[in-house]
N, C-alpha and C positions, 0 to 999 in steps of 0.2 A: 487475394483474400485478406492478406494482414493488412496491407495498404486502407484495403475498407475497414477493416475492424480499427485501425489506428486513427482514422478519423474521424471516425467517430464519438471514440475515445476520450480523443484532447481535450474536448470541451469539459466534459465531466472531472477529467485527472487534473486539469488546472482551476477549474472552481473549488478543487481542493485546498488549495493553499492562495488563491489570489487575492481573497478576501483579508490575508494575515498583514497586511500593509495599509489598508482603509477602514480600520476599527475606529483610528480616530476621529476622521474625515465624516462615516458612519455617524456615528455618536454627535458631531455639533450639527450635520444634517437634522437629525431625526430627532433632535433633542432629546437622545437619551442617555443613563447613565455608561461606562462604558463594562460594568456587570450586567446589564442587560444586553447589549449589544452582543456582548461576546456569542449570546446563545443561538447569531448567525451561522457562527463557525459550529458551534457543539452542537445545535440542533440540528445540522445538515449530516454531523459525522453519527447522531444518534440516528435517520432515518435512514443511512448508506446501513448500519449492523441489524439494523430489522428486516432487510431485506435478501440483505446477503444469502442467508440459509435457503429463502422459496425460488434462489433462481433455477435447483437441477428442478424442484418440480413442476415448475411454469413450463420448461423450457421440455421437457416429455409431456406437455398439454399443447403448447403452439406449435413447436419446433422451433430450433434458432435461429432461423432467421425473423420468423415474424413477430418473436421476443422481441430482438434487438431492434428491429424500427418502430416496435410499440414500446418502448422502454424508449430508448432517441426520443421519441414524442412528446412522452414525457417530461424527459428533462428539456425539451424548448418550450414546451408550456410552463415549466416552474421557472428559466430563465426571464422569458417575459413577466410573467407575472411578477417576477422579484426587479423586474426592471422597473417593473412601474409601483413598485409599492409607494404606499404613500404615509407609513408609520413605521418602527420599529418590529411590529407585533405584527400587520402582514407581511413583511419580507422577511421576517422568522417563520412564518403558519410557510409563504412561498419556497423558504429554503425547505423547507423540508417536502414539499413534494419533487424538489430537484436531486433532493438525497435519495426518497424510494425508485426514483428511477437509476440513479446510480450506482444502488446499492445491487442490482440487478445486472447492470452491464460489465461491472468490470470482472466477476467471474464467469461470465458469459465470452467474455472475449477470449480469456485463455481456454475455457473448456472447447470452444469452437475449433480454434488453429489446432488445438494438440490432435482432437479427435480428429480432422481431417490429416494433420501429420502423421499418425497412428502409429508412432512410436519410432521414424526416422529422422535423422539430423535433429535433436532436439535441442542439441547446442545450440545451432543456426536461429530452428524458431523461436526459441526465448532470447536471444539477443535482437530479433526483430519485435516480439509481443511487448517486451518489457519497455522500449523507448520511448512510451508515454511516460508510466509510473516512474522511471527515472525522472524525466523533465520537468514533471507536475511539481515536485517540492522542491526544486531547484531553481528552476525559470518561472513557475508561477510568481513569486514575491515580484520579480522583475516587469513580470505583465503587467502585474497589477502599477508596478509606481510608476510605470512608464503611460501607461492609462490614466492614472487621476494626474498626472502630472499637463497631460492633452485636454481629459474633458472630466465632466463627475463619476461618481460613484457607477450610476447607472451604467456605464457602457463598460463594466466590467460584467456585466450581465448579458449586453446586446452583443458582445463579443462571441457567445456562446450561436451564434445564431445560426451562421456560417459554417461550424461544424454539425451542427443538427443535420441542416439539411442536407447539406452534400453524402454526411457519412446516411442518411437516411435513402436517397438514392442511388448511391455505391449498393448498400446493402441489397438491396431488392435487385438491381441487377448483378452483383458480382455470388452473393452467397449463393449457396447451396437451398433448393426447397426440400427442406427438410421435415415437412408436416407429417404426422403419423398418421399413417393409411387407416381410413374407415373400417371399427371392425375391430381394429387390434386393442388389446386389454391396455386399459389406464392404469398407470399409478395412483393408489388414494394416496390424499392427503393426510401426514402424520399430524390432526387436530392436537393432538396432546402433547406432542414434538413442537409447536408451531407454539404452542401459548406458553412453554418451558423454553424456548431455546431462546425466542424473537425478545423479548422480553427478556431475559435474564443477560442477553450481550447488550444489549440497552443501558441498562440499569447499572452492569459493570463499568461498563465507559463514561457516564454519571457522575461514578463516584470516584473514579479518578479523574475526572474533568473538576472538580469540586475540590483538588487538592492545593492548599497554598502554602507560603515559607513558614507560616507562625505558628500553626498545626501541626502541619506535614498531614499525616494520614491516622491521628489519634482523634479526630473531631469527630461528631457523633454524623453530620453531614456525608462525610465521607467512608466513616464504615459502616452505617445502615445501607446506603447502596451497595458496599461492597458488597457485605455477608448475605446480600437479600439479592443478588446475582448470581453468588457463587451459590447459592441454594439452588435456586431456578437452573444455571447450567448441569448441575452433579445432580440433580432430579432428572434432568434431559438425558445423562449421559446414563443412568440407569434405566431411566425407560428406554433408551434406544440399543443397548445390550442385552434385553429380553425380550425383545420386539422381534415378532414372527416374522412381518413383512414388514417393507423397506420403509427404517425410519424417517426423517425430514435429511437429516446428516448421516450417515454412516461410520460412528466413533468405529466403527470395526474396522476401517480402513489404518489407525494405528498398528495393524498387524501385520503390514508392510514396513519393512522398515524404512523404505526410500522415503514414505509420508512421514512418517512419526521421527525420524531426523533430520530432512527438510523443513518439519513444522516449527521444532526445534532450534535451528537455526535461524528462520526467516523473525521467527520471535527478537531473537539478541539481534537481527540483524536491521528490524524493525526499530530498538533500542536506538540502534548505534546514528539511522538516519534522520529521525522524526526527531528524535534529542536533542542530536546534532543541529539539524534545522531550527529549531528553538534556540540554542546558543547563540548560533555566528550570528546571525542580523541582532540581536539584542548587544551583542559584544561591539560590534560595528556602530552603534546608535546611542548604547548607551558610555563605552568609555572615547569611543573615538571621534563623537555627535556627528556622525554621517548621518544621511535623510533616508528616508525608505527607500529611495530610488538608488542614491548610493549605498546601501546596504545591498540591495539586492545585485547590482551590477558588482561589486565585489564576490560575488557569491558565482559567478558564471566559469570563472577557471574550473569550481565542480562540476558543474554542469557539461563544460565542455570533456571532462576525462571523464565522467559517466557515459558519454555519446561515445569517446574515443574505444571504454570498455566493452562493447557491445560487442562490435566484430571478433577482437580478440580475444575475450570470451568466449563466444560458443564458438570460433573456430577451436582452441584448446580442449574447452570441454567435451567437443566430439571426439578430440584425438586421444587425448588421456582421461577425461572422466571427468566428473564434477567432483569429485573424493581432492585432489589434488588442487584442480584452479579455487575451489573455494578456503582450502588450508593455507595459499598463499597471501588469494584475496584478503582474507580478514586478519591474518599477522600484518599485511599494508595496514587495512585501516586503523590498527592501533596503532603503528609504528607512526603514521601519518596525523594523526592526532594530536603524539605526545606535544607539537612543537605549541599545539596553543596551549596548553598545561603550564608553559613558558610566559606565555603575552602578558606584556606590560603596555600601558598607555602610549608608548613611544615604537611597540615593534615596528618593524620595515615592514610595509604593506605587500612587498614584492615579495618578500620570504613568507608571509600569510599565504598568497596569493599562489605561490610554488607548492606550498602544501598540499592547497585546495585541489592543485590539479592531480597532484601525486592519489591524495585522498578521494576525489571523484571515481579515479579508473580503478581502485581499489575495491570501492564500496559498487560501483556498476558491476563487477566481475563478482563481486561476494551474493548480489542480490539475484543474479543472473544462473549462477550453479546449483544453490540449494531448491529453486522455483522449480528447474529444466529437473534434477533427481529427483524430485518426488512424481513424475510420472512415469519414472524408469517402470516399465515389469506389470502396471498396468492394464487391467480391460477395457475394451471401450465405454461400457457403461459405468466403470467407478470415475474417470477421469473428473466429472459433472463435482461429484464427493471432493476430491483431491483438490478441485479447482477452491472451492467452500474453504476448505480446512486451512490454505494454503494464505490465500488472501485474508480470514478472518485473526491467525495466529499472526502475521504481519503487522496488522492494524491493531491486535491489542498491544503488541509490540510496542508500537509507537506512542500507544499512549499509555507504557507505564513510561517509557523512558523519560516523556513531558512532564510527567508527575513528580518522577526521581527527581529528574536533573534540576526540576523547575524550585524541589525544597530543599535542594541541597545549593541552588545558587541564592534561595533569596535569604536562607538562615546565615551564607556570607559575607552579602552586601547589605543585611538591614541597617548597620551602623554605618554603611560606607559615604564617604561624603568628596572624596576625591576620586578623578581618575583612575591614581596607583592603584588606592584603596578598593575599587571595583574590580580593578584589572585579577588582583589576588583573588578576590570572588570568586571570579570567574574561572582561577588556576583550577580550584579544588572543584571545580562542575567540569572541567573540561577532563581531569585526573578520572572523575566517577566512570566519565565516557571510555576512557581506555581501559578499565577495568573491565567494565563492563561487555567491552569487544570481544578482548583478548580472552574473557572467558569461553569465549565462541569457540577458538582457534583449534582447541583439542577436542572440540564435538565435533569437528568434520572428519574425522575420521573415523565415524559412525558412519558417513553418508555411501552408498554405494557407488564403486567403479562403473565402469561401461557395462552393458549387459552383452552374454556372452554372445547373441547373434551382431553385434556390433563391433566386437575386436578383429580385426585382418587377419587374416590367415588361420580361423579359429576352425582345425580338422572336424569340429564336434556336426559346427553348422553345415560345410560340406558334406559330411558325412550324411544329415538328416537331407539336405536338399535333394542329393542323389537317389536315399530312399523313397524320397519324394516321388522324385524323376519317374523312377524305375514304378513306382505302384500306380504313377497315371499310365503309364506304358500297358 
């Protein structure tokens, strides 16, 4: 079942980022500017947050499996269709029907695996669930320059192809038919949830996508979307804490703490990747003039201690908890940081390159324990909630950190005109990231231990099993 659900995955978690190496490329194709271009990328990541919210209620209307091969379908209709755009202005209208379908799967995958895991080995399955979302901003940029480096732009599109289908036939044979029996009571739709929520994370991510070095976030661009988002969410979050029946999101799920510290976390941890991401290939291109391609193959040492995090993650997290592997996880990735805080035009690429890997298995194990606690304790019906919460506090993560890091590196290269003078830029955006981390490191110990039917030897569970035992007797 993860096997299906991961590849089907791929496609969607690397169109995330693969696009971030052919803006240029984009732009003298399409003869356009490269402020317009960009809103390939930002209009794909504005139609994945409109989505995100209606995936528990889709998904109590079809069941998950025949979500996810009509969502799959989707996104190989929008891949094509953006394969063959033939202007700027249809492969932006196309990216965004590749986002609404994506915005739908990728919390569909997790809420699938956990519910069927139903709360055993959850170390194990989130170190299998998560080995796309690691690879995608990691090995995407590589896809991509390794692709325009072969052919054009286009078959960073028709790459998508091959996962459609397959993961669209896996699913129909490997899932679960999970359709709700004839008869049984539907969930309505939270209409007033749905035009305050869909909307107002839209509109947030706008206006930080809108953010640059000369402003920062004082420009009227960038706080009319803020304020007119944060309105729209903090209207949603009140109507959905006096809401009799079951809102779009469940902000009541913060009354867990395993969610509401997880969410927490994934946010700074959101920070620390997406940020991050934004720096190194810019670091790499702009002080060291590597190409896209060598940008991105330097960038694979993370990649590879992200994959290596995996195992050793949730086998740990089973044993001792995700409280513990995440308090170590995230003091690495500050500590693994600090060394580009240091780079100069002339560092050893090898000592970069040591970092990265140190800093991959770091950051896979940081992203991998707070994901895996917030399902601790769990019903099966909030799981759908937690999946939402979990994945959308992520990704706003990610794009405050592009925002931060992005006005804090360009207010210290605007005058830069050498190398050095970049390199130092870059100290003080790379310093923000470790602060930024490290802030993390004393919120994991909000996060909760094992739950107690999972510790060895735990008299309590024996004890309830027995009475079990004895009352089927």
């Amino acid at each position: 079942m993860a096997i299906t659900l991961i590849v089907g995955a791929l496609g969607v978690v690397f169109d995330t980022t693969i696009i971030s190496v052919a803006l240029n490329d984009l732009s003298k194709d399409l003869d356009a500017p490269l402020s317009t271009i960009q809103w390939i990328s930002t209009g794909y990541m504005l139609a994945v947050f409109i989505t995100i919210p209606l995936a528990g209620w889709v998904q109590s209307r079809l069941g998950g499996r025949r979500l996810w091969v009509v969502a799959l379908g989707g996104f190989l209709v929008g891949s094509l269709l953006s394969a063959l755009a033939w202007n700027a202005t249809s492969l932006i209208a196309f990216r965004l029907v590749q986002g609404l379908a994506g915005g739908i799967m990728l919390p569909l995958m997790y809420t699938l695996l956990m519910q069927a895991a139903k709360g055993r080995n959850i170390g194990k399955v989130m170190a299998i669930i998560t080995v796309p979302t690691a690879l995608g901003p990691i090995l995407g940029p590589v896809l991509g320059g390794l692709t325009l480096s072969l052919a054009n732009w286009r078959w960073l599109f028709f790459i998508n192809i091959p996962f459609c289908l397959v993961g669209m036939w896996l699913a129909w044979r490997n899932l679960p038919d999970d359709r709700p029996t004839p008869g049984q009571p539907r969930v309505s739709l939270d209409t007033v949830g749905l035009l305050l929520l869909c909307p107002g994370s839209a509109v947030l991510l706008y206006g930080l996508s809108q953010v640059d070095g000369s402003t920062g976030f004082a420009s009227a661009q960038v706080l009319i979307p803020l304020l007119a988002g944060l309105a729209l969410v903090g209207g949603f979050t009140a109507w959905a804490l006096t809401r009799v029946t079951v809102p779009l999101v469940d902000v009541r799920m913060f009354r867990h703490r395993s969610v509401a510290s997880s969410s927490t976390l994934l946010f700074l941890g959101g920070i620390s990747l997406f940020g991050s991401m934004m720096l190194l290939p810019l670091y790499f291109q702009q002080v060291r003039g590597a190409t896209p391609l060598g940008a991105g193959l330097l960038l694979i040492p993370q990649g590879v201690g992200a994959l290596v995090a995996r195992g050793l993650a949730g086998k740990y997290m089973d044993r001792v908890g995700p409280r513990a592997v995440a308090l170590v996880a995230f003091a690495f990735v500050a500590v693994s940081t600090v060394p580009f805080a240091f780079v100069t035009a002339d560092t050893s690429e090898i000592l970069l390159m040591a970092a990265l890997l140190v800093r991959g298995i770091a950051l896979g194990a940081a992203m991998i324990a707070p994901m895996g606690a917030a399902f601790l304790g769990l019903e099966h019906e909030e799981i759908p909630d937690a999946s939402m919460i979990t994945r959308v506090t992520q990704q706003f993560g990610g794009a405050v950190g592009v925002a931060v890091l992005l006005v804090v590196l360009q207010r210290n290269i605007s005058d830069a005109h050498t190398p050095d003078a970049l390199a130092s830029g870059f100290d003080h955006a790379f310093w923000w990231s470790v602060a930024l981390t490290a802030a993390a490191v004393p919120l994991c110990l909000l996060l909760p231990s094992l739950p107690e039917s999972t510790v060895p030897g735990d008299t309590r569970t024996q004890h309830s099993s027995k009475n079990m035992g004895s009352t089927t007797k």
